[in-house]
C-alpha positions in Angstrom: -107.6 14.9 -7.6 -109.7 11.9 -8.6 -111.8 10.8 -5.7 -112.6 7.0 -5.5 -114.8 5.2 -3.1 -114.0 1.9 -1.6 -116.1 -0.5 1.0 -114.6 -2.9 3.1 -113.8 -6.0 1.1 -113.8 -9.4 3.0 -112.6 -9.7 6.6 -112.5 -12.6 8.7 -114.2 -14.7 6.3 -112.0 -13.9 3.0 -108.9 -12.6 4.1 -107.2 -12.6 0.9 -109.7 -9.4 -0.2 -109.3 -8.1 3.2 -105.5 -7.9 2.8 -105.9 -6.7 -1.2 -107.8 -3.6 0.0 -105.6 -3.0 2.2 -102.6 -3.8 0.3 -104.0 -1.6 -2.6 -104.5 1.8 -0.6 -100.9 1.3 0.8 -99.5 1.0 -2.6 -101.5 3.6 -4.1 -101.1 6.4 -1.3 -97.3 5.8 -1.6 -96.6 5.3 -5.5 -98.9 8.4 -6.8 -99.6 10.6 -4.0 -102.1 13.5 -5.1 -103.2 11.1 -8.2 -106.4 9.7 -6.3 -107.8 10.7 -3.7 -109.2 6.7 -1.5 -112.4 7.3 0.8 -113.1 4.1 2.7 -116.8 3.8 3.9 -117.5 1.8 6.7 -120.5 0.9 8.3 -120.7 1.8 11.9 -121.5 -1.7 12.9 -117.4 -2.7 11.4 -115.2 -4.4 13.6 -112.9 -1.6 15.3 -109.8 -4.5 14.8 -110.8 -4.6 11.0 -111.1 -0.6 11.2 -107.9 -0.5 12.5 -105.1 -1.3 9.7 -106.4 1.2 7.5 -107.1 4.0 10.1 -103.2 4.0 9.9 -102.5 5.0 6.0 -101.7 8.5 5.2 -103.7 9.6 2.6 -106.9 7.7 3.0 -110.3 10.0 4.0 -112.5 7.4 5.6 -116.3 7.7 6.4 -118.3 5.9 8.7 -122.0 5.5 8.2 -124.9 3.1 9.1 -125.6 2.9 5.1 -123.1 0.3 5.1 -123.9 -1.9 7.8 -124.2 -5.6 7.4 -128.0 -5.4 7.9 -128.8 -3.1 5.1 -126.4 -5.0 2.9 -129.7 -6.9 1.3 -132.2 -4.2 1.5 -130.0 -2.1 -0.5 -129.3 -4.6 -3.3 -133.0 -4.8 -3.6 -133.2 -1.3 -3.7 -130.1 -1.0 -6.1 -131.9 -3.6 -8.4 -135.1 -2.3 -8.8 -134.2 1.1 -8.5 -131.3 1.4 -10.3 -129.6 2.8 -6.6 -130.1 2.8 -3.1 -131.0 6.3 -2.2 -129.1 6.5 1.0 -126.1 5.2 -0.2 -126.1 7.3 -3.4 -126.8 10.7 -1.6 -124.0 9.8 0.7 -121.3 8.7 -1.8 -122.6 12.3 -3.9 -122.3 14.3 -0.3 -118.6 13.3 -0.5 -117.8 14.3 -4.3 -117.2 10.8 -5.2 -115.8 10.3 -9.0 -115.6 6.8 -9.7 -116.8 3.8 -6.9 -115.1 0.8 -7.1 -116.9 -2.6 -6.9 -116.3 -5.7 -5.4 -118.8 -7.9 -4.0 -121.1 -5.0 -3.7 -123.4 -3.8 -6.8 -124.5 0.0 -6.2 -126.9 0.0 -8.8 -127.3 0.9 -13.0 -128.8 4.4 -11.8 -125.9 5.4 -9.3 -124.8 8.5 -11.6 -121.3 7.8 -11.0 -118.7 5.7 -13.0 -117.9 2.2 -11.4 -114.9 -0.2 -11.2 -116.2 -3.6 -10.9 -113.1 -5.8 -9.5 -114.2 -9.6 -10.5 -111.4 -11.7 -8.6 -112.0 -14.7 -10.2 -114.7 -17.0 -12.2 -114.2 -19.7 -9.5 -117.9 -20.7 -9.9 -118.0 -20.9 -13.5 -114.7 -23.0 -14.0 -115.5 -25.4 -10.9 -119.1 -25.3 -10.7 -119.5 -28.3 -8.3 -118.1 -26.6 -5.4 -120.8 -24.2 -5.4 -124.0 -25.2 -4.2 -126.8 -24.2 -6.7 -128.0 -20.9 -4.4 -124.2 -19.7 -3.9 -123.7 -20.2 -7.3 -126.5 -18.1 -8.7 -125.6 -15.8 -5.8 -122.1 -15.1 -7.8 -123.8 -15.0 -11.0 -126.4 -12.6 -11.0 -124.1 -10.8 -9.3 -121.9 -10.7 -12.3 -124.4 -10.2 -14.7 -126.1 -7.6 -12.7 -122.5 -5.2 -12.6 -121.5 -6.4 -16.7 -125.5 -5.0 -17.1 -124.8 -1.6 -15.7 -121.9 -1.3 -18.3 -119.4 -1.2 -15.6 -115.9 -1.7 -16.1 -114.3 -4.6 -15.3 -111.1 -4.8 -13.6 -109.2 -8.1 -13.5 -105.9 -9.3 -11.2 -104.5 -11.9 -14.8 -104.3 -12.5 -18.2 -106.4 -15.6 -17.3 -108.7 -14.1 -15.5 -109.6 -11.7 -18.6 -109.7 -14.9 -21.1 -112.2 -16.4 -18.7 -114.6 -13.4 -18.5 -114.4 -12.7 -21.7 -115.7 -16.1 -23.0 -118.0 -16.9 -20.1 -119.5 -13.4 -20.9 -118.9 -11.9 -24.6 -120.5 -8.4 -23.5 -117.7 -7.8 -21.6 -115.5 -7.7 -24.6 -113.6 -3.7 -24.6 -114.5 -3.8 -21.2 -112.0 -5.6 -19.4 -108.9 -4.4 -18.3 -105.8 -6.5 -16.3 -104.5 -5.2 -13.5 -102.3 -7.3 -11.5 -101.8 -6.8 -7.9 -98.4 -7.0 -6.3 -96.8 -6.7 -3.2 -94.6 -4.2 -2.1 -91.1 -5.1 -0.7 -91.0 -7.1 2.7 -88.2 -6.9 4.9 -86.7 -10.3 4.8 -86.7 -11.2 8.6 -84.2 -12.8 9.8 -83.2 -15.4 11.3 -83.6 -14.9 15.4 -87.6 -13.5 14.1 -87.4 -17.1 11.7 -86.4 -18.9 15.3 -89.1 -17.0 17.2 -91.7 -18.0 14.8 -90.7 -21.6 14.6 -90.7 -22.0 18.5 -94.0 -20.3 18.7 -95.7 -22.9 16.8 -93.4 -25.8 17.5 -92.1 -26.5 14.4 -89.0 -28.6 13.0 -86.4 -27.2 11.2 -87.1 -28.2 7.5 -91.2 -28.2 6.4 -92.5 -26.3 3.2 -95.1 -23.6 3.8 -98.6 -23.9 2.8 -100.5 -20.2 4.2 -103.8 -20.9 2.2 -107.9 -21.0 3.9 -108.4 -24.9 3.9 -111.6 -24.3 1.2 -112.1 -27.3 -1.1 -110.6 -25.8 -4.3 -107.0 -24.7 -2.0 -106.8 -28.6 -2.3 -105.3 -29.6 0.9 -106.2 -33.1 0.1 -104.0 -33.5 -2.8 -101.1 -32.6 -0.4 -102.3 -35.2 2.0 -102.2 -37.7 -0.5 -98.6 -37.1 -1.5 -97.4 -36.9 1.9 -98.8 -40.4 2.4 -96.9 -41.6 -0.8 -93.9 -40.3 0.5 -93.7 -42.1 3.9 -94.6 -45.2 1.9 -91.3 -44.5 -0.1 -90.2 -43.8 3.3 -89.3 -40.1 2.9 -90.0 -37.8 6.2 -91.2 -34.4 4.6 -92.9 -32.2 6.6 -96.2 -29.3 5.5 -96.8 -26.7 7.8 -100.5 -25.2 7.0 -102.0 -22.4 8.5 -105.7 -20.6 7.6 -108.9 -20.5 8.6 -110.3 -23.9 9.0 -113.9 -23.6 7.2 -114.6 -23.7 3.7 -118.3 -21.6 3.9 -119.4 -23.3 1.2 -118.4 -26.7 2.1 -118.9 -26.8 5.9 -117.9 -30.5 6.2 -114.6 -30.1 4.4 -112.2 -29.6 7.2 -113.4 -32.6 8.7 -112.5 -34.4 5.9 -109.2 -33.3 5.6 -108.9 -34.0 9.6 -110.1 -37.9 9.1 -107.8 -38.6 6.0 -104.8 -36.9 8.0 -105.9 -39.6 10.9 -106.5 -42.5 8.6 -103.0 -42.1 6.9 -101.4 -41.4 10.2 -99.9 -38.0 8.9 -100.8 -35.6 12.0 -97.0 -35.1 12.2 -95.9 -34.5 8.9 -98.5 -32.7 8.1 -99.0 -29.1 11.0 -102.2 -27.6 11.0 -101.5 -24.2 12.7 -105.3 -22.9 12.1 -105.2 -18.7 11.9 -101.7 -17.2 12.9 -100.8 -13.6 13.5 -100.2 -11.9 10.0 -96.5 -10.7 11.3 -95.6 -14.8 11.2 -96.3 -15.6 7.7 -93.2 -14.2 6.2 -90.8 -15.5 9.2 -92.8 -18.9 8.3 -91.6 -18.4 4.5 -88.7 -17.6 4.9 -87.8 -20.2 7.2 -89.2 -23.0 4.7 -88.1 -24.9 2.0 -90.2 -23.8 0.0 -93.9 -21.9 -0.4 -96.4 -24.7 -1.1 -99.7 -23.5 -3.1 -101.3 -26.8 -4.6 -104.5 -25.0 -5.7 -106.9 -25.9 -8.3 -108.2 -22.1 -8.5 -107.0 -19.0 -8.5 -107.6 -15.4 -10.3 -104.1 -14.5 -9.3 -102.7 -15.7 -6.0 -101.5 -13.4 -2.8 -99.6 -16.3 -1.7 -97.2 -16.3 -4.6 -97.0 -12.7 -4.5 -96.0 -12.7 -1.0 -93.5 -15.6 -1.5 -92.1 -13.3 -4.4 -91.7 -10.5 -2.9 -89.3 -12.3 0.1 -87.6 -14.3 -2.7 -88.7 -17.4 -1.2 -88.8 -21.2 -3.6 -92.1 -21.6 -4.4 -94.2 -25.4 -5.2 -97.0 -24.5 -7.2 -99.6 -26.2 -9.4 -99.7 -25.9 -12.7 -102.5 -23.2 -13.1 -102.3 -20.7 -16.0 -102.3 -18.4 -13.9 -99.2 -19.1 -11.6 -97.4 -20.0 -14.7 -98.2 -16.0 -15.4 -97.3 -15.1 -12.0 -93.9 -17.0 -11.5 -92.5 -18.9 -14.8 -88.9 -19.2 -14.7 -89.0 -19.0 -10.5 -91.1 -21.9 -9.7 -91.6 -25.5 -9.6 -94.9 -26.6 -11.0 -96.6 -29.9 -10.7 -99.9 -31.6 -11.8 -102.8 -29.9 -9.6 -104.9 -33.6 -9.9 -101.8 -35.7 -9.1 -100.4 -36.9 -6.3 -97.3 -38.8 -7.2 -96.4 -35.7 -9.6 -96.7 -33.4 -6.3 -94.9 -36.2 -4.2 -92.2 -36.2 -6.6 -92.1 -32.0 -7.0 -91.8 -31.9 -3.1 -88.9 -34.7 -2.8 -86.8 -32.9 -5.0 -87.1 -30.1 -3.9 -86.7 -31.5 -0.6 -83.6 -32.9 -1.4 -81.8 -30.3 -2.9 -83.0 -26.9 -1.2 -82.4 -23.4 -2.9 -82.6 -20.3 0.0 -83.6 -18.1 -2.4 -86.3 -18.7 -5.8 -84.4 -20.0 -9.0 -84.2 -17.8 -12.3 -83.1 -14.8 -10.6 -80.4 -13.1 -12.6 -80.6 -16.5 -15.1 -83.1 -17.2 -17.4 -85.4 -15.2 -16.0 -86.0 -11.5 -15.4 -89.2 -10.1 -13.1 -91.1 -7.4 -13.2 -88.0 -4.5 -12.4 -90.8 -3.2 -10.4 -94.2 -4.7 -10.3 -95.3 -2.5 -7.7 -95.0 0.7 -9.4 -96.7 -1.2 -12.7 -100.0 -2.4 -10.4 -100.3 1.1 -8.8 -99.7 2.7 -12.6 -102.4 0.5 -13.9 -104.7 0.8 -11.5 -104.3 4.8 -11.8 -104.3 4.7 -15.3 -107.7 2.9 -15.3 -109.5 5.3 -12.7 -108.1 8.1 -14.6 -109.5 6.4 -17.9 -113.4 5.7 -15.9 -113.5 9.0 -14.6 -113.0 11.0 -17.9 -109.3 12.4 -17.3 -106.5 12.7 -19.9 -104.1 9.6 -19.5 -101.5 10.6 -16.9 -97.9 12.0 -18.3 -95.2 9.3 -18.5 -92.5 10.1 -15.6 -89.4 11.8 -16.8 -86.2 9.7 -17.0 -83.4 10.7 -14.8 
């Protein structure tokens, strides 16, 4: 059995890699049991509520040492830079008979003396530069070029995402490999846990669903703006958004979104609901009239999965990359206009579908693209770590 080391990625301040991890060792553990072997390290300093979640998978070894806390995060990049590896760290992650470490945010070094997974989630700060300012921006960058350096080997959520390392950095050319995450079935709730979630946050019967961080490039404001062109038409639709309320790298954004809600007199049509307990997202989707995810960036979008995987409409912007995700079972619009989204959202509006379009039609998902992410992302350890590709499955 392979065994691969993961750190903790994100938490309360990037949820969306908080919930991937996660997400990823529950679909692993159950698909191919006995292919990989996950060992979660954790600094001792981690949050026990963060802990938590994963404490509860089968099938996951998890170690908890003061090598990965917060504080020594910086030291042992420093260390990992000049020295090619951080001595504590490696000796720990050899102690435990680690094969292959996989990467996020977190560069373990050139000299590690194990293979490495480098998971790039997007090239945000290459494709929207000005969102960055110029020390966050070099921050992702040298990260990049530090792990493409050390000959690691990329791992990449789209298509897209591949097309955009591979021309922002040619050395990364054999090296890349797509692996698109998915989400495994939901149970649909229904509709007394719909009612509960709607009276827990006050909420009208009809309103599409926007469950996105309010960061600059989620573009909130685009939403905004066509809201405010349909109660000039005099159209009352409704956007219920929930997520943190801090873009880190643009502290001052929320407050803008809060003054141009105020200034177009929209504080009712469009529901800020800040953080929400996880368990209301899908009651909140599938009470909507559709999944709303205007955003001008993404390297492949949890949202959409999540709306997928509960059959849910979906309004999304017309990104490559959700094109990849969901063509045939969405409606797209023009991510920099306004009246194209104001005119996407009233009819839809008008005519609601319970359930996405293209289902059983023209179009024809993945038959199961769970078991194709957890195949993939097996198939790649494997390939790292110097094993035979695994045996295709029988037919029965």
């Amino acid at each position: 059995m392979i065994r691969i080391a993961f750190t903790l990625i994100g938490g309360k301040s990037w949820t969306g890699g908080y919930n991937y991890l996660l997400n990823l060792l529950r679909v692993i553990t159950a698909r191919h049991p006995g292919a990989l072997q996950p060992v979660l390290f954790f600094g001792t300093d981690t949050d026990a509520e963060d802990e938590r979640p994963f404490r509860t998978l089968e099938g996951v070894e998890i170690v908890t040492s003061p090598a990965f806390n917060l504080h020594r995060r910086l030291p042992a990049l420093a260390r990992s830079l000049v020295l090619g590896a951080d001595p504590q760290i490696r000796r720990l992650l050899h102690e435990h008979r680690i094969d292959v470490v996989f990467e996020n945010a977190q560069f373990h070094g050139a000299r590690l003396g194990i293979p490495a997974i480098a998971w790039i989630p997007d090239f945000q700060h290459r494709e929207l530069p000005h969102l960055f300012s110029r020390a966050a921006w070099w921050k992702r960058e040298l990260g990049f070029r530090a792990q493409i350096r050390a000959g690691r080997t990329i791992m990449l959520s789209s298509a897209d995402a591949r097309d955009a390392c591979e021309r922002h950095y040619p050395a990364t050319v054999g090296r890349t490999h797509v692996v698109r995450f998915a989400v495994p079935p939901i149970s649909r709730p229904d509709a007394a846990m719909v009612r509960r979630a709607l009276e827990a946050h006050g909420l009208p019967e009809r309103y599409f669903y926007l469950p996105n961080q309010f960061w600059q490039h989620k573009n909130h404001l685009l939403v905004i703006e066509a809201l405010a062109l349909l109660k000039q038409a005099g159209h009352d639709v409704v956007v219920v958004a929930s997520g943190k309320q801090l873009d880190p790298y643009k502290p001052g954004h929320f407050q803008r979104i809060l003054s141009r809600l105020k200034a177009a007199g929209l504080e009712e049509r469009f529901r800020l609901l800040g953080l929400i307990p996880y368990e209301h997202i899908a009651p909140l989707m599938v009470g909507s009239v559709a999944v709303l995810n205007p955003s001008l960036f993404e390297g492949w979008s949890t949202t959409v999965e999540e709306a997928r995987a509960l059959a849910v409409p979906m309004v999304l912007s017309d990104l490559a990359v959700h094109r990849e995700q969901a063509a045939g079972i969405a409606h797209f619009f023009d991510r920099t206009s306004a009246a194209s989204l104001a005119n996407v959202l009233l009819d839809v509006w008008r005519e609601p579908q319970h359930v996405m379009p293209g289902i059983g039609a023209q179009h024809t998902p993945d038959a199961d693209p769970v078991q194709r992410f957890a195949d993939d992302f097996v198939d790649l350890v494997r390939r790292v770590a110097g094993k035979p590709p695994r045996e295709p499955e029988a037919a029965t």
